[in-house]
SETIFI-908183 format. One line per 3 residues: number of its first residue (from 1); their letters; for each residue x, y, z of N, C-alpha, C. Coordinates in nm, 3 decimals. Each point is the difference from the previous one (the first is absolute). Last residue first. Layout:
NUM = a = X Y Z X Y Z X Y Z  ...
//
This chain:
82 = xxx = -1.271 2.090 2.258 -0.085 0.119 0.117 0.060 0.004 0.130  -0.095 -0.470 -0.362 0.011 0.164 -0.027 -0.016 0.092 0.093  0.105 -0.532 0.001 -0.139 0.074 -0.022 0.073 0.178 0.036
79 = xxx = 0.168 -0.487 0.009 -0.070 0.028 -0.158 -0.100 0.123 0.034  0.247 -0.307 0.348 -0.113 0.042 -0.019 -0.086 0.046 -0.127  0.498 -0.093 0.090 -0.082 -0.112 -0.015 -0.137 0.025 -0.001
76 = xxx = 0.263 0.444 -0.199 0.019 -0.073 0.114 -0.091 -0.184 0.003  0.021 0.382 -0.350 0.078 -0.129 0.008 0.022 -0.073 0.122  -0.214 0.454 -0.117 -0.126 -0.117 0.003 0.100 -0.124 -0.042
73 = xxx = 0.162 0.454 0.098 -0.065 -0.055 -0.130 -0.049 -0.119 -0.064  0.144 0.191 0.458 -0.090 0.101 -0.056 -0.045 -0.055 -0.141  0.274 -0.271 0.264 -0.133 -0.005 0.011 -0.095 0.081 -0.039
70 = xxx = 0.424 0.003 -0.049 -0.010 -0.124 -0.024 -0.171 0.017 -0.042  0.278 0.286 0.250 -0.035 0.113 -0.185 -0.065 -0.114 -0.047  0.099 -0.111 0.439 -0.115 0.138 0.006 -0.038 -0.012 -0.153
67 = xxx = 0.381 -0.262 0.153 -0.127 -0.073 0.005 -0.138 0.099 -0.026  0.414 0.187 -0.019 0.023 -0.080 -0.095 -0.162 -0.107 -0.029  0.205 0.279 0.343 -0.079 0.087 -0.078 -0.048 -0.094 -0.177
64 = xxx = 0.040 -0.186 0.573 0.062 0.072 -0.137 -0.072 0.059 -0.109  -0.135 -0.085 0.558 -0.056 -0.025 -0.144 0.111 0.109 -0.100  -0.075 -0.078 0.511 0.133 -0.052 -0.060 -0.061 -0.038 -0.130
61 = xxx = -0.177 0.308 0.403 -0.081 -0.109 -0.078 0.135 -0.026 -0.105  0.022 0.343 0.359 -0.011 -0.159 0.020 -0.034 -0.110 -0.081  0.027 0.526 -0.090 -0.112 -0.046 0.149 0.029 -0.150 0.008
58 = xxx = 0.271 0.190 -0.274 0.033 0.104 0.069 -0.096 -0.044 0.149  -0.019 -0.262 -0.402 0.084 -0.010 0.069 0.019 0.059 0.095  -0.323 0.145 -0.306 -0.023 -0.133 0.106 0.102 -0.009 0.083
55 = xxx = 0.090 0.347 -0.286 -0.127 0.037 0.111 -0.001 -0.084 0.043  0.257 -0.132 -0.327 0.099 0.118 0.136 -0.148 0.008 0.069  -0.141 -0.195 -0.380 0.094 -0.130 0.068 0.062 0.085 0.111
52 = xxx = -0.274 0.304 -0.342 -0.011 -0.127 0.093 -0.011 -0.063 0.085  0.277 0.205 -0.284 -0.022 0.123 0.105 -0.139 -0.102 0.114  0.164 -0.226 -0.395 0.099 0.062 0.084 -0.004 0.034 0.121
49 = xxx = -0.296 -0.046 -0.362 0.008 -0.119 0.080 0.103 0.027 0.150  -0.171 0.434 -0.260 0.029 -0.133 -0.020 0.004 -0.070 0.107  -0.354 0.401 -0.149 0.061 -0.077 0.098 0.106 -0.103 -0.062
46 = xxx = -0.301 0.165 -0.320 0.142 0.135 0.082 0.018 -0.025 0.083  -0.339 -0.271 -0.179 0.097 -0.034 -0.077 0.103 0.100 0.022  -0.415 -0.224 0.336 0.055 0.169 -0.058 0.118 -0.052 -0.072
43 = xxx = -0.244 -0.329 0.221 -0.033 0.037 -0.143 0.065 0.085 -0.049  0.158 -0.109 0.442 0.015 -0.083 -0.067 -0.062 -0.007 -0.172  -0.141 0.309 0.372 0.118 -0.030 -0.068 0.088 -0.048 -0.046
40 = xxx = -0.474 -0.115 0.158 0.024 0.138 -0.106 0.136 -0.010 -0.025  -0.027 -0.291 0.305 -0.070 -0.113 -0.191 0.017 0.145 -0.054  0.111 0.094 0.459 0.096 -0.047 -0.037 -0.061 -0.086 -0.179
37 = xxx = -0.338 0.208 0.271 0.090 0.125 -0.007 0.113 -0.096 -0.122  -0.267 -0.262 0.196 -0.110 0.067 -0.116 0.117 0.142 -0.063  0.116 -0.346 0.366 0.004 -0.053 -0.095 -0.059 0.091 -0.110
34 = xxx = -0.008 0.158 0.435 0.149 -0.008 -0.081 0.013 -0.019 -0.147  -0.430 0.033 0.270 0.004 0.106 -0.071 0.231 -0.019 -0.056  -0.270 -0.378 0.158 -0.047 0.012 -0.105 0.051 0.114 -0.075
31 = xxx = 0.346 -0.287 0.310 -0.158 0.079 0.025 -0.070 0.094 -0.117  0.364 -0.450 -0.051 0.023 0.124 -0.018 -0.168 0.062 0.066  0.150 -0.450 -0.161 0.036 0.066 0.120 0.010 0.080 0.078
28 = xxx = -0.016 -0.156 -0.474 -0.106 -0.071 0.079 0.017 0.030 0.128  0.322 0.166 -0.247 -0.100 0.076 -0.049 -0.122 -0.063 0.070  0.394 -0.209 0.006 0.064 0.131 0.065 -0.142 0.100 0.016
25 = xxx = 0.001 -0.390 -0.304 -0.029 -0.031 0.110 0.075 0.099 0.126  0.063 0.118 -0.467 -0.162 -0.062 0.026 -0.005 -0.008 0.140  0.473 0.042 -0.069 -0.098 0.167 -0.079 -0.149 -0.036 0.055
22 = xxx = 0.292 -0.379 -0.021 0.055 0.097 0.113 -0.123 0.111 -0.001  -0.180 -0.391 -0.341 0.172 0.062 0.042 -0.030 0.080 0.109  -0.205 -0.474 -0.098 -0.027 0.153 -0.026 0.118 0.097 0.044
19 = xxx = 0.081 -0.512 -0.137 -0.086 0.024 0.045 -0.001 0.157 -0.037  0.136 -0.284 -0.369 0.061 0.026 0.138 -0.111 0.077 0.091  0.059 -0.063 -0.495 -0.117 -0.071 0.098 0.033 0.002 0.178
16 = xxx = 0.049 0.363 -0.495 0.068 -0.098 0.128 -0.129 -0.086 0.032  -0.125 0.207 -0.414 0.060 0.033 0.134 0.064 -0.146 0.007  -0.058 0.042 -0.470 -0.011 -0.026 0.111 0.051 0.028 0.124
13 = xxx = 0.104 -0.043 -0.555 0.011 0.124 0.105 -0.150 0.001 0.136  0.154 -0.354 -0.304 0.111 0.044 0.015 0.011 0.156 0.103  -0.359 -0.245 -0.199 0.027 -0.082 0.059 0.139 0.069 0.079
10 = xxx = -0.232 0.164 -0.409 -0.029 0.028 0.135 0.074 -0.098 0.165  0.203 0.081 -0.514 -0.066 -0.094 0.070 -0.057 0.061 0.166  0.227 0.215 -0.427 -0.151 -0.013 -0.015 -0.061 -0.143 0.097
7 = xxx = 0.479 0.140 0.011 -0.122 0.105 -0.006 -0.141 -0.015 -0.013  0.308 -0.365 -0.060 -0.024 0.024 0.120 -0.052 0.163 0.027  0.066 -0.117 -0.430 -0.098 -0.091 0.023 0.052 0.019 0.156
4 = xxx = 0.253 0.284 -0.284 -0.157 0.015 0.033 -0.097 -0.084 0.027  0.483 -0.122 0.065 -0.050 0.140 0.102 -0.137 0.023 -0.025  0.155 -0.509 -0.126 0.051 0.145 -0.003 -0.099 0.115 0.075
1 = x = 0.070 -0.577 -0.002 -0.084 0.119 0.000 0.087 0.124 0.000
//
């Protein structure tokens, strides 16, 4: 198989199956008005991931920025956007 036949294989571009990432379940945890504040900026596209990952950290929460930008674009195991 060549490149445009694994392009055109859905198969190939599939979440993870791994369980839910850091980001999600950081988020199941969270009191409603955190969690509602912290999903807005997480949409805002002039926030980065970055800046982020220092606010949590800064309060304890050991979330990279890496797992943030993951999840902002819906690659995290969850598959879900936001």
């Amino acid at each position: 198989m060549g490149l445009l036949d694994d392009l055109n294989n859905p198969a190939n571009f599939l979440h993870s199956s791994r369980g839910k990432c850091t980001f999600c379940t950081f988020l199941e945890v969270l009191p409603k008005e955190e969690k509602d504040l912290i999903t807005e900026r997480v949409a805002d596209k002039t926030i980065t991931s970055s800046s982020l990952s220092r606010v949590l950290k800064a309060n304890g929460h050991n979330i990279n920025e890496s797992v943030i930008s993951r999840h902002r674009r819906g690659d995290c195991a969850s598959g879900v956007k936001g």
